[in-house]
PDB file of N, CA, C and O in Angstrom:
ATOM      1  N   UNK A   1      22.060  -9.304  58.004  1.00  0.00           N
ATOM      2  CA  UNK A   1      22.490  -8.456  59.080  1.00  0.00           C
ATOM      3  C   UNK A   1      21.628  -7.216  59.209  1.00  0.00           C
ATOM      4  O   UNK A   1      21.628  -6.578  60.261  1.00  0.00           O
ATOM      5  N   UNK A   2      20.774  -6.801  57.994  1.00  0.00           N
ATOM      6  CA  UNK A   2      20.405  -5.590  57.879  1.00  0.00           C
ATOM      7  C   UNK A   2      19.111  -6.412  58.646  1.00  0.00           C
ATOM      8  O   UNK A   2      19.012  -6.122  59.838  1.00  0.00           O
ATOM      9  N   UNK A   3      18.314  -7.191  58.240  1.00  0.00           N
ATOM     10  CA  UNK A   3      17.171  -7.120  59.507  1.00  0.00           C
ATOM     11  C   UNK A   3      16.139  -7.575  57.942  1.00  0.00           C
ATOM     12  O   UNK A   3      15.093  -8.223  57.988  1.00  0.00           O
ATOM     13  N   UNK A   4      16.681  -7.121  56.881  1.00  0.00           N
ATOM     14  CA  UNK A   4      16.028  -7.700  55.684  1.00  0.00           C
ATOM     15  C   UNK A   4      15.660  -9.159  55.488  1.00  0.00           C
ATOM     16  O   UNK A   4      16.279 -10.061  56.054  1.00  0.00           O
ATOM     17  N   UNK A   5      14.524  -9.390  54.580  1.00  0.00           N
ATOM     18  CA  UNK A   5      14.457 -11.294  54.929  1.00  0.00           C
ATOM     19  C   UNK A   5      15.157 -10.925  53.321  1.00  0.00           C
ATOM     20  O   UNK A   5      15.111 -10.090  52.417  1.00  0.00           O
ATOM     21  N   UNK A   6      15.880 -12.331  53.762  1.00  0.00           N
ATOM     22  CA  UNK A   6      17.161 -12.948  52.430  1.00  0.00           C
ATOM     23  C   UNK A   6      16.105 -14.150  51.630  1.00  0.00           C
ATOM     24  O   UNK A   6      15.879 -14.089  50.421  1.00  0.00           O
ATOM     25  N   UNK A   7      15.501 -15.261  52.564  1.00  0.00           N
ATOM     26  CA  UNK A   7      14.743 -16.140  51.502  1.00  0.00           C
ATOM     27  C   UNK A   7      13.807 -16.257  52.321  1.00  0.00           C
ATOM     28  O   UNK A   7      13.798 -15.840  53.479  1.00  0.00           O
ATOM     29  N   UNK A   8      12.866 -16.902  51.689  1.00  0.00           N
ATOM     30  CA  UNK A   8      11.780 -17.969  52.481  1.00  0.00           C
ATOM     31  C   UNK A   8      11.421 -18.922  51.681  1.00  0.00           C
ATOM     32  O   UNK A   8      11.418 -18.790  50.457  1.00  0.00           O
ATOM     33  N   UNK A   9      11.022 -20.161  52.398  1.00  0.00           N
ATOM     34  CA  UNK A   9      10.977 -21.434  52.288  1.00  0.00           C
ATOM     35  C   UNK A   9       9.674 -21.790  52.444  1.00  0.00           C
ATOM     36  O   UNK A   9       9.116 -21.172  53.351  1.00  0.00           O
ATOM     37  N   UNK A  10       8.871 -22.736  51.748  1.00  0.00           N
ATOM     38  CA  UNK A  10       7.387 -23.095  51.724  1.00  0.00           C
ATOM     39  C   UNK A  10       7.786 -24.069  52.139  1.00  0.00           C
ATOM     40  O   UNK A  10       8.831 -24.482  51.636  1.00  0.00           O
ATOM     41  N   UNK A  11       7.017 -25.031  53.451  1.00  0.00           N
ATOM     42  CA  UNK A  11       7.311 -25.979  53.694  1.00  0.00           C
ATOM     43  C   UNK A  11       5.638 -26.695  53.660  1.00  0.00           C
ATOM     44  O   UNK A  11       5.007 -25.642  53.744  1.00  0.00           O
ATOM     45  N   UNK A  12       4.853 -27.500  53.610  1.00  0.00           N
ATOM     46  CA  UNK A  12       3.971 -28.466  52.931  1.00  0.00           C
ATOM     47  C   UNK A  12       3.489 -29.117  54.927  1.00  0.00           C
ATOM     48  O   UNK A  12       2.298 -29.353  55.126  1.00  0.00           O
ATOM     49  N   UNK A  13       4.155 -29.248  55.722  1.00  0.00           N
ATOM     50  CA  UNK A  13       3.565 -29.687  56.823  1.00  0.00           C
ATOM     51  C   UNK A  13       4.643 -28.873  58.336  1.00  0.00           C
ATOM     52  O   UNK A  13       5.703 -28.259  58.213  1.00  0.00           O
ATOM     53  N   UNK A  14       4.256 -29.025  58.993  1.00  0.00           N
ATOM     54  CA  UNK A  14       4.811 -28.051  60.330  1.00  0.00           C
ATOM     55  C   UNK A  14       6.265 -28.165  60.233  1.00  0.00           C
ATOM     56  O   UNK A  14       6.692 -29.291  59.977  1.00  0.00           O
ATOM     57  N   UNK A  15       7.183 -27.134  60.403  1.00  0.00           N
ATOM     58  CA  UNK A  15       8.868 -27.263  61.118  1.00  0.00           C
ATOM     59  C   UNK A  15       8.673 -28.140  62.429  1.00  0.00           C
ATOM     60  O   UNK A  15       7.853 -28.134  63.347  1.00  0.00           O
ATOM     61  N   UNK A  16       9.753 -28.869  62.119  1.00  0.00           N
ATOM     62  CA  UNK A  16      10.184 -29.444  63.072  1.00  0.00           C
ATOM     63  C   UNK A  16      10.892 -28.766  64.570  1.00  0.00           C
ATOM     64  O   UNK A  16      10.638 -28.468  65.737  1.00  0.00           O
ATOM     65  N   UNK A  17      12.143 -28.799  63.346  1.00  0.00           N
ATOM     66  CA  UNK A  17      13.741 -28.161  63.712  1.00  0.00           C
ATOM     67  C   UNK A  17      14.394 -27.547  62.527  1.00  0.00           C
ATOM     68  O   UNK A  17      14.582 -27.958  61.382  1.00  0.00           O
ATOM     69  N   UNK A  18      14.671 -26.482  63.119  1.00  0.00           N
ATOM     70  CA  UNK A  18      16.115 -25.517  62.313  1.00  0.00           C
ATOM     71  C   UNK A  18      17.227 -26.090  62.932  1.00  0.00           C
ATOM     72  O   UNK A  18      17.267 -26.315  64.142  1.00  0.00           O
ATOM     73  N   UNK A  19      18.277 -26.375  62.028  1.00  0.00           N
ATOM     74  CA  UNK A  19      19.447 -26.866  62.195  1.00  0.00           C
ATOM     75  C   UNK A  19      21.027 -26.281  61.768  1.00  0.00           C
ATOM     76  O   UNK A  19      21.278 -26.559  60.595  1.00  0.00           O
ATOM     77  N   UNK A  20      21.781 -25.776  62.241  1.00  0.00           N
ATOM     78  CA  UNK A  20      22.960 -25.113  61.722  1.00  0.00           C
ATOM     79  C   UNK A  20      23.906 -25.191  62.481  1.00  0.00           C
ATOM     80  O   UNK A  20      23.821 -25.172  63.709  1.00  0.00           O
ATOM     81  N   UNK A  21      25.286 -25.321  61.592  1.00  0.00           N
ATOM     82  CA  UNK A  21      26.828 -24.909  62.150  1.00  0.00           C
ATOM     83  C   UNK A  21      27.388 -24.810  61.400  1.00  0.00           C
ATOM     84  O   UNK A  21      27.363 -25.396  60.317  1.00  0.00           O
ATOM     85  N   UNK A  22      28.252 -23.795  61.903  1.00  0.00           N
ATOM     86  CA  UNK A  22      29.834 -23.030  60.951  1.00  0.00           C
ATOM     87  C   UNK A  22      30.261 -24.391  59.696  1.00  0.00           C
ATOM     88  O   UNK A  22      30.614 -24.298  58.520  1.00  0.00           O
ATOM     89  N   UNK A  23      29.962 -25.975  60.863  1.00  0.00           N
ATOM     90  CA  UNK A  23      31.213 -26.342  59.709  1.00  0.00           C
ATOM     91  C   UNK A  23      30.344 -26.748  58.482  1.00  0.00           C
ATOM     92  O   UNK A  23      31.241 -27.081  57.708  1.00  0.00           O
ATOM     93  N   UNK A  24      28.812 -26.997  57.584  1.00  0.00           N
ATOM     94  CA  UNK A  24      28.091 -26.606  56.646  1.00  0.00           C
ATOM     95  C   UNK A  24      27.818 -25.376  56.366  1.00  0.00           C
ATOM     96  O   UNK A  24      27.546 -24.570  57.255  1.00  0.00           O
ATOM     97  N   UNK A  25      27.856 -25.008  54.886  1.00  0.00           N
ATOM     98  CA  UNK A  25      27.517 -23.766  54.801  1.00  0.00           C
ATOM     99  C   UNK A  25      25.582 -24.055  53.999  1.00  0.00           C
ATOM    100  O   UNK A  25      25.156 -23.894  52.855  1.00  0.00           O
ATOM    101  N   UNK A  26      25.186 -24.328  54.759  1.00  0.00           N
ATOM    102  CA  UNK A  26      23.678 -24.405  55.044  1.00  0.00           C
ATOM    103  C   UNK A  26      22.678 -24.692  55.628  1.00  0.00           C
ATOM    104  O   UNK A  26      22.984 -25.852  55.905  1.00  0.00           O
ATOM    105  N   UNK A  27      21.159 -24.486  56.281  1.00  0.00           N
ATOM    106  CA  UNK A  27      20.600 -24.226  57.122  1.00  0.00           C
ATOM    107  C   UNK A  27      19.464 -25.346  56.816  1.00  0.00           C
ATOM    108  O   UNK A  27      18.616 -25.117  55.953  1.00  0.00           O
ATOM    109  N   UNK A  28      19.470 -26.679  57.615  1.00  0.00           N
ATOM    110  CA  UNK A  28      18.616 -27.455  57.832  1.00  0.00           C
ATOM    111  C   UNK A  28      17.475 -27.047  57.994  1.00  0.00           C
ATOM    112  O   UNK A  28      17.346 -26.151  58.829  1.00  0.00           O
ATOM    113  N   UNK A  29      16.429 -27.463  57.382  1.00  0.00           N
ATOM    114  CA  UNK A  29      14.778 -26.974  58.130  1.00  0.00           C
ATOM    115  C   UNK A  29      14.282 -28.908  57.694  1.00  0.00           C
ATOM    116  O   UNK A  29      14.332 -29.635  56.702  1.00  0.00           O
ATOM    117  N   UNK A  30      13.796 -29.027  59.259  1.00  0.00           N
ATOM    118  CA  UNK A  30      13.404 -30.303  59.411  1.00  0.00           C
ATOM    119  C   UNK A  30      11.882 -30.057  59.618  1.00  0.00           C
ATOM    120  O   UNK A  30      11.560 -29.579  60.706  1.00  0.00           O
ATOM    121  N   UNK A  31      10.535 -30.426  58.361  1.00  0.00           N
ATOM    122  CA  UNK A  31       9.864 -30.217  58.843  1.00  0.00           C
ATOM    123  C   UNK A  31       9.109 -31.707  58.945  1.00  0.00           C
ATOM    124  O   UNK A  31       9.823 -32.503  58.335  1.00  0.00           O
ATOM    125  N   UNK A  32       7.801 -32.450  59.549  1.00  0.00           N
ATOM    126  CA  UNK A  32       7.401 -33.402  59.306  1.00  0.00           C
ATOM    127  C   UNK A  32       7.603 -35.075  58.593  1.00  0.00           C
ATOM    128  O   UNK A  32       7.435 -36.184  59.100  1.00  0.00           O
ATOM    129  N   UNK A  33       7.925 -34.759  57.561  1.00  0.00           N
ATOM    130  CA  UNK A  33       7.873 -35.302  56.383  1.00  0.00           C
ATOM    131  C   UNK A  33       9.234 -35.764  55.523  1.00  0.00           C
ATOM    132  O   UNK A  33       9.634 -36.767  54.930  1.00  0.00           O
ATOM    133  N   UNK A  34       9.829 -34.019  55.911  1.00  0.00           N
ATOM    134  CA  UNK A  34      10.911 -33.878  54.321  1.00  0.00           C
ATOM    135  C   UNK A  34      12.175 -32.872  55.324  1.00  0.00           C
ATOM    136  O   UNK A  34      12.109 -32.254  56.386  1.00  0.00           O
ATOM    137  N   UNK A  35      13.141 -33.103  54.429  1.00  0.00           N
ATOM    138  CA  UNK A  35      14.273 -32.646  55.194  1.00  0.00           C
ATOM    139  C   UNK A  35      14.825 -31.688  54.199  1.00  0.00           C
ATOM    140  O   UNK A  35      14.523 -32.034  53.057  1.00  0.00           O
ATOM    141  N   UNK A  36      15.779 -30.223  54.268  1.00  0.00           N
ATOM    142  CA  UNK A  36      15.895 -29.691  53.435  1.00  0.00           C
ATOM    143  C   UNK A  36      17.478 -29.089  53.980  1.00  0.00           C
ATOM    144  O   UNK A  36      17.679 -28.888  55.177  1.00  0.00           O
ATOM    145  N   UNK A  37      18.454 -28.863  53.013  1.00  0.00           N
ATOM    146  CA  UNK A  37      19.065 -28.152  53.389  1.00  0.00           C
ATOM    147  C   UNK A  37      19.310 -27.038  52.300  1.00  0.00           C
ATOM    148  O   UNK A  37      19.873 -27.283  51.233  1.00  0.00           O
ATOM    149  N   UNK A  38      18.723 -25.492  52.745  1.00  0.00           N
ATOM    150  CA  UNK A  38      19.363 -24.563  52.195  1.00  0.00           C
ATOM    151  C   UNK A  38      20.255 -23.766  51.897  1.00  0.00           C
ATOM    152  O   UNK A  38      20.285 -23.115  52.941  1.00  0.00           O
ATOM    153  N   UNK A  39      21.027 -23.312  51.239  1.00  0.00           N
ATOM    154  CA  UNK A  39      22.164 -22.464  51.027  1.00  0.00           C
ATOM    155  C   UNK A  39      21.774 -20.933  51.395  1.00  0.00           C
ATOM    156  O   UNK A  39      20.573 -20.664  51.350  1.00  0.00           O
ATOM    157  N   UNK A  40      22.409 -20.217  51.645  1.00  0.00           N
ATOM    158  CA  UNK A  40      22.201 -18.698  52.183  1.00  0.00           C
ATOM    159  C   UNK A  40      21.715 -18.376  51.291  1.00  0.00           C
ATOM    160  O   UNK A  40      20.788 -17.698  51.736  1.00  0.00           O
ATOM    161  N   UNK A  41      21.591 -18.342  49.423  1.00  0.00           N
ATOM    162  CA  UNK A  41      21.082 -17.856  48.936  1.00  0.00           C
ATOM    163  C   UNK A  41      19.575 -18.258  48.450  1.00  0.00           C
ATOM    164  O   UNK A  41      18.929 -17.795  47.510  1.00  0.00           O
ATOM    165  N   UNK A  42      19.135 -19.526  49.635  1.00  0.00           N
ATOM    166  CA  UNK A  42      17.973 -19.781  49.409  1.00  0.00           C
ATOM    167  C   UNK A  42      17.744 -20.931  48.530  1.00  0.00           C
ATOM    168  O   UNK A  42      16.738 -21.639  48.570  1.00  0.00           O
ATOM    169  N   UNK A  43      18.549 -21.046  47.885  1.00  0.00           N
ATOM    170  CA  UNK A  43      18.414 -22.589  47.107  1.00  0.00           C
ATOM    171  C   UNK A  43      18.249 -23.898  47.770  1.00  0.00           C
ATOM    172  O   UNK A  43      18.708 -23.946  48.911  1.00  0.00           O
ATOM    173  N   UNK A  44      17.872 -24.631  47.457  1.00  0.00           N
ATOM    174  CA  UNK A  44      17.928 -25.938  48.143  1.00  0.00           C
ATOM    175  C   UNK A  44      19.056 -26.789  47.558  1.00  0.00           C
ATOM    176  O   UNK A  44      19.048 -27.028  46.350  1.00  0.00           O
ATOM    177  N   UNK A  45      19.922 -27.207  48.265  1.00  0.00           N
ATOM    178  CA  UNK A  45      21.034 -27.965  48.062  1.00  0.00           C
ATOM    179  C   UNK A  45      20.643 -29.434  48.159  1.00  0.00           C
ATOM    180  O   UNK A  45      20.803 -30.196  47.205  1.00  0.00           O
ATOM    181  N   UNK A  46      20.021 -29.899  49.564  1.00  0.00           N
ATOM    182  CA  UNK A  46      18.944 -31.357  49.115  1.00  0.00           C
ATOM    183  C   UNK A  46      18.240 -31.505  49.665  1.00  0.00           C
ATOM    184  O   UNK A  46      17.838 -30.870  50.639  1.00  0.00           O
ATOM    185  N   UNK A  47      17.810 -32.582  49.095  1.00  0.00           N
ATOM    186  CA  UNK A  47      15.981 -32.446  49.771  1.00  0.00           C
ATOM    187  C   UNK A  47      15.834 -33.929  50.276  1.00  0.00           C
ATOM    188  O   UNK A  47      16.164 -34.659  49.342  1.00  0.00           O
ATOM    189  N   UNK A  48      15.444 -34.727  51.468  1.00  0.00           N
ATOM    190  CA  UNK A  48      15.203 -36.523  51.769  1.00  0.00           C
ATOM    191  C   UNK A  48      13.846 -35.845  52.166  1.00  0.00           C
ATOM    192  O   UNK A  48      13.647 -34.830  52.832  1.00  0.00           O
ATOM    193  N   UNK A  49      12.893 -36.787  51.503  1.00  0.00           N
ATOM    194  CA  UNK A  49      11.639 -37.074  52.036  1.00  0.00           C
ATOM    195  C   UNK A  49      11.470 -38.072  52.792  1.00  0.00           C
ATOM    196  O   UNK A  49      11.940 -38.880  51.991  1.00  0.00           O
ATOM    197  N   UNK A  50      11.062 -39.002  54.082  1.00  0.00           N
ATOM    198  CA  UNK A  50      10.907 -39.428  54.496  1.00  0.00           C
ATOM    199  C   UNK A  50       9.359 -40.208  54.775  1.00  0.00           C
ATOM    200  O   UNK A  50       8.323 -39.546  54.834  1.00  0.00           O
ATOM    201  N   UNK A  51       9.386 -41.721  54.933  1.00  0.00           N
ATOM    202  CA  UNK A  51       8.164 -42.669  54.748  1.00  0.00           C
ATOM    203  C   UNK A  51       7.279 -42.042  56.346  1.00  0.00           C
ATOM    204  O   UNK A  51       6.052 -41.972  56.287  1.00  0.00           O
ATOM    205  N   UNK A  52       7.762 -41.760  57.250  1.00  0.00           N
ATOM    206  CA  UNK A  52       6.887 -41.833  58.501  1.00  0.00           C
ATOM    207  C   UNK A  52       7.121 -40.033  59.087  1.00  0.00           C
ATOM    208  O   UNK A  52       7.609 -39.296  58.230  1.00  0.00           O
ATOM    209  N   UNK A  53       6.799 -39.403  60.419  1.00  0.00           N
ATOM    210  CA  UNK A  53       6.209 -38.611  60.675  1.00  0.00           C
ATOM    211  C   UNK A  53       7.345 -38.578  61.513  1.00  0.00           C
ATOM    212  O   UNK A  53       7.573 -39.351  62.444  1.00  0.00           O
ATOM    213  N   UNK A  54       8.307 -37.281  60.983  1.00  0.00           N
ATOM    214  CA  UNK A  54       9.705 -36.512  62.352  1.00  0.00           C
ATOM    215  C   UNK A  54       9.201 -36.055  63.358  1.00  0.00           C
ATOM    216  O   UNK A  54       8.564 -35.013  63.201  1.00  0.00           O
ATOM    217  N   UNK A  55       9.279 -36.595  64.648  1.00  0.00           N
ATOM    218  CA  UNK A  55       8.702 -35.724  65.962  1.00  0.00           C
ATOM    219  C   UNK A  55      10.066 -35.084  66.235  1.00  0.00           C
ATOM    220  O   UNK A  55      10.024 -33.942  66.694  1.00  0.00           O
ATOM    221  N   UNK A  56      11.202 -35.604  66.039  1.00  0.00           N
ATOM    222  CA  UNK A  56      12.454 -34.751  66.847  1.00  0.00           C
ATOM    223  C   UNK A  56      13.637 -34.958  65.767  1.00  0.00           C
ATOM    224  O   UNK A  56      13.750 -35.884  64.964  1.00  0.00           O
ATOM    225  N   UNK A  57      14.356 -34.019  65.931  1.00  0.00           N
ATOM    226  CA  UNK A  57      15.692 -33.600  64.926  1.00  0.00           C
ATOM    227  C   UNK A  57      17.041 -33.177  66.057  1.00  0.00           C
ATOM    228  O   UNK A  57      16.855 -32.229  66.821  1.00  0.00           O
ATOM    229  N   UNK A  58      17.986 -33.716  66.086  1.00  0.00           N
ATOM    230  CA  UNK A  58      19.183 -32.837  66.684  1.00  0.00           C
ATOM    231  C   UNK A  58      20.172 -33.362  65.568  1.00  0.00           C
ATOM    232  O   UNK A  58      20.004 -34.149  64.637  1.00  0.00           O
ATOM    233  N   UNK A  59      21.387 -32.554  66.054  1.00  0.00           N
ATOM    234  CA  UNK A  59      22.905 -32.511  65.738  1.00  0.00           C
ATOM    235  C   UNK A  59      23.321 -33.170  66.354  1.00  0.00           C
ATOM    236  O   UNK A  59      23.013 -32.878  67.510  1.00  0.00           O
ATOM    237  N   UNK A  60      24.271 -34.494  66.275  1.00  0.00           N
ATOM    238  CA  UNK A  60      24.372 -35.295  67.366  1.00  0.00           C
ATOM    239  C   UNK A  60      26.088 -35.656  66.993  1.00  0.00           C
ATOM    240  O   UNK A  60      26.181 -35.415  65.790  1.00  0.00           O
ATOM    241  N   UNK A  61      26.985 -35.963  67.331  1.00  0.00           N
ATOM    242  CA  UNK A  61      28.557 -35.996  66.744  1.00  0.00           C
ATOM    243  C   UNK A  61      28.419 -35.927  65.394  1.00  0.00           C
ATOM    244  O   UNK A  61      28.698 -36.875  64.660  1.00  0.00           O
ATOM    245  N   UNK A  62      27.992 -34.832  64.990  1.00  0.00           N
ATOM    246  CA  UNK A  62      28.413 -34.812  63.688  1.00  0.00           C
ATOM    247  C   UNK A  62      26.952 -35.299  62.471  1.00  0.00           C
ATOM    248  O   UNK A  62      26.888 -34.982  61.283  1.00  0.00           O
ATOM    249  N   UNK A  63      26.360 -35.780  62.929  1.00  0.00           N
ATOM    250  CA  UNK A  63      25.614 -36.425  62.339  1.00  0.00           C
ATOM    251  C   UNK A  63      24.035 -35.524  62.668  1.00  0.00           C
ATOM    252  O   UNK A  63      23.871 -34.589  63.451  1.00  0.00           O
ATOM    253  N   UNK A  64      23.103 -36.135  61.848  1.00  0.00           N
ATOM    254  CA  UNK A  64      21.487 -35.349  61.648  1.00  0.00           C
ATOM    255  C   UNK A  64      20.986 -36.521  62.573  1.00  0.00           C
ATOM    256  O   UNK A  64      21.512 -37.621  62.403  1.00  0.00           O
ATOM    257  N   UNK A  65      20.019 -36.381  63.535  1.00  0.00           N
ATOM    258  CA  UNK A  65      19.377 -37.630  64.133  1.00  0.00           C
ATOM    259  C   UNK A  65      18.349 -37.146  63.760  1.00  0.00           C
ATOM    260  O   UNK A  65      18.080 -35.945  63.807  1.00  0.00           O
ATOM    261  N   UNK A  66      17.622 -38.053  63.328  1.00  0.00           N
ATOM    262  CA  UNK A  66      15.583 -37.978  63.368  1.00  0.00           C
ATOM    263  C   UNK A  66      15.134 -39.097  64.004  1.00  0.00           C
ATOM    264  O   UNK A  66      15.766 -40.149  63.908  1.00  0.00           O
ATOM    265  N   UNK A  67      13.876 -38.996  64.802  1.00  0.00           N
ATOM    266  CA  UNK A  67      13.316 -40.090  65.269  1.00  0.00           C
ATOM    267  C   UNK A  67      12.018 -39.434  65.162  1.00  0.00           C
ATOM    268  O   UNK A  67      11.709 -38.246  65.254  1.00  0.00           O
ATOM    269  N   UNK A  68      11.196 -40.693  64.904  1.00  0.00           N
ATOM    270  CA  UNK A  68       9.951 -40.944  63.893  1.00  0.00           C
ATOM    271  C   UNK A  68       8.824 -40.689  65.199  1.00  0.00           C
ATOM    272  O   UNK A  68       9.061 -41.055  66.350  1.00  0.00           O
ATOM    273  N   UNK A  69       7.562 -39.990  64.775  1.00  0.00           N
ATOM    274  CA  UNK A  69       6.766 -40.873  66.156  1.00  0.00           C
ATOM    275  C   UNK A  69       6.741 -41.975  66.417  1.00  0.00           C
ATOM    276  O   UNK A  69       6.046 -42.094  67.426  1.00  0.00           O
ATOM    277  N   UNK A  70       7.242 -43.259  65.967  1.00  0.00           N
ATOM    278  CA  UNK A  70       7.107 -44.520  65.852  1.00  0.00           C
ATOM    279  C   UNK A  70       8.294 -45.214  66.568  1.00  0.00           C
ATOM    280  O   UNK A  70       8.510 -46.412  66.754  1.00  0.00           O
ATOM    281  N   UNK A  71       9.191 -43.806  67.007  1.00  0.00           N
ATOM    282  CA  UNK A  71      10.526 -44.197  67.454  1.00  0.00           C
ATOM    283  C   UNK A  71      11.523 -44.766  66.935  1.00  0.00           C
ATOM    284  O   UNK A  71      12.568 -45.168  67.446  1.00  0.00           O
ATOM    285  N   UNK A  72      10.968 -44.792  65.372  1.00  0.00           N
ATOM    286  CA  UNK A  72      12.446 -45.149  64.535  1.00  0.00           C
ATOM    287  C   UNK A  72      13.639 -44.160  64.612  1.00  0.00           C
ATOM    288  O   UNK A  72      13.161 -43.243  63.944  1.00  0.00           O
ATOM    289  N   UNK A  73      14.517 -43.856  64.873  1.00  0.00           N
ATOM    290  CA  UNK A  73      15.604 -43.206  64.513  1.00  0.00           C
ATOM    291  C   UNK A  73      16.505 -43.934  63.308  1.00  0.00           C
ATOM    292  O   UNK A  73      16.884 -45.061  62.991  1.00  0.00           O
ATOM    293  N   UNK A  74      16.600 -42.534  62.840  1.00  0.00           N
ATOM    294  CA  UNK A  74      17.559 -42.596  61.215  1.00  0.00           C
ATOM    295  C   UNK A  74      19.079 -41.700  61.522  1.00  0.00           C
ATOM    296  O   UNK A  74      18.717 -40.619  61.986  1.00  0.00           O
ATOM    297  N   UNK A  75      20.179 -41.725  61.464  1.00  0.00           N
ATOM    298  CA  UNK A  75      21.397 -40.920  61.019  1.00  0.00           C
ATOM    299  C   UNK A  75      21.037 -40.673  59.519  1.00  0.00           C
ATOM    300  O   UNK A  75      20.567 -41.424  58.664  1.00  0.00           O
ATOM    301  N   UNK A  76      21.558 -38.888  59.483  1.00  0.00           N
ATOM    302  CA  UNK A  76      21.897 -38.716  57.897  1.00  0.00           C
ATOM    303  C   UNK A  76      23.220 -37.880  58.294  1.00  0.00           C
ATOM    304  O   UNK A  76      23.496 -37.489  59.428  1.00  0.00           O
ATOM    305  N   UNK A  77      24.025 -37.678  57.045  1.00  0.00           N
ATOM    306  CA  UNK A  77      25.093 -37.012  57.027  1.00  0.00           C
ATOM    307  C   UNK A  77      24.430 -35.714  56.897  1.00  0.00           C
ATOM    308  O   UNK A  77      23.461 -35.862  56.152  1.00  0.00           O
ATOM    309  N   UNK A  78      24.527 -34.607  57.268  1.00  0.00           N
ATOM    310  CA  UNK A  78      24.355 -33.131  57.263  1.00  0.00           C
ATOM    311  C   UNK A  78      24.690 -32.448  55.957  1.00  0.00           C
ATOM    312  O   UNK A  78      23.891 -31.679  55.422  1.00  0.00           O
ATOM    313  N   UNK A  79      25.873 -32.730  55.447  1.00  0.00           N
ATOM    314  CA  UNK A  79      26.540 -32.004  54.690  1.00  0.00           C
ATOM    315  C   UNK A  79      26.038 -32.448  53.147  1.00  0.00           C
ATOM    316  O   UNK A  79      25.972 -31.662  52.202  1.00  0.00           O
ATOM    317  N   UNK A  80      25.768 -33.590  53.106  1.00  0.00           N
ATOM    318  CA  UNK A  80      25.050 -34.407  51.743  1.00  0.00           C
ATOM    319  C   UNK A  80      23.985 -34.960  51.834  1.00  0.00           C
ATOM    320  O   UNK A  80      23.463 -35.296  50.771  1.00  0.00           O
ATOM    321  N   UNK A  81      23.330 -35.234  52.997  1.00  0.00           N
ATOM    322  CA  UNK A  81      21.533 -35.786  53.186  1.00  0.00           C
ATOM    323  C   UNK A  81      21.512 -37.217  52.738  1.00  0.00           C
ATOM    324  O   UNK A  81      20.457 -37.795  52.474  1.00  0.00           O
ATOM    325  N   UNK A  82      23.007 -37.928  52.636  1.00  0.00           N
ATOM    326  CA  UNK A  82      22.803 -39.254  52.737  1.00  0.00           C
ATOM    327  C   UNK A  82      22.559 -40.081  53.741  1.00  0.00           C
ATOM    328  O   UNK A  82      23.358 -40.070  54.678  1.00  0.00           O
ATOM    329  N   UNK A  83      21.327 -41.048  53.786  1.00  0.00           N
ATOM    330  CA  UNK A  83      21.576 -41.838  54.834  1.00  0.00           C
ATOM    331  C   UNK A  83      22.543 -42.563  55.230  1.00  0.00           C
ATOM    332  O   UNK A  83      23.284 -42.942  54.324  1.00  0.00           O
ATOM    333  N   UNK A  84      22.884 -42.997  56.591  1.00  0.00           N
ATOM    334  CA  UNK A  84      23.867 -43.594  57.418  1.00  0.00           C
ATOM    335  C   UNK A  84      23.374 -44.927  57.275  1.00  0.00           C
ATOM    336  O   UNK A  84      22.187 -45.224  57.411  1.00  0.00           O
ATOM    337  N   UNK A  85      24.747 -46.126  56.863  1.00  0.00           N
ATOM    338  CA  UNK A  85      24.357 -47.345  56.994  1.00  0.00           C
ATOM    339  C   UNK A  85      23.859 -47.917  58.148  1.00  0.00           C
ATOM    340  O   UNK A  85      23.516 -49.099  58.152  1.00  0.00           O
TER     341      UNK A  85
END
């Protein structure tokens, strides 16, 4: 709130997407490659690396969408970074 930076995050290839809502208490950073979700205090809670190249990330009912340049789309759960059957 003060305008202070709280963490920063090294990410290895470009952001994608920043991702957030009230009902996780942590802040998606979708970059390329690897998926992360941090906790306010900067920790990483989990991490999915991914085989192909994220062009796009949304929030979609509830769920993480990624789709690949290749046009694969994946569901993950948000809250645990498991993939969706």
């Amino acid at each position: 709130r003060s305008g202070a930076l709280a963490w920063s995050h090294q990410a290895g290839t470009p952001i994608v997407a920043l991702v957030s809502s009230p009902r996780f208490g942590h802040l998606i950073v979708q970059s390329e490659i690897e998926t992360w979700a941090i906790r306010p205090d900067g920790e990483v809670r989990w991490r999915l690396a991914h085989s192909d190249v994220v062009a796009a990330a949304a929030l979609v009912g509830g769920r993480l969408v990624l789709t690949s340049v290749a046009g694969q789309v994946q569901s993950i759960d948000p809250t645990t970074g498991q993939r969706a059957a």
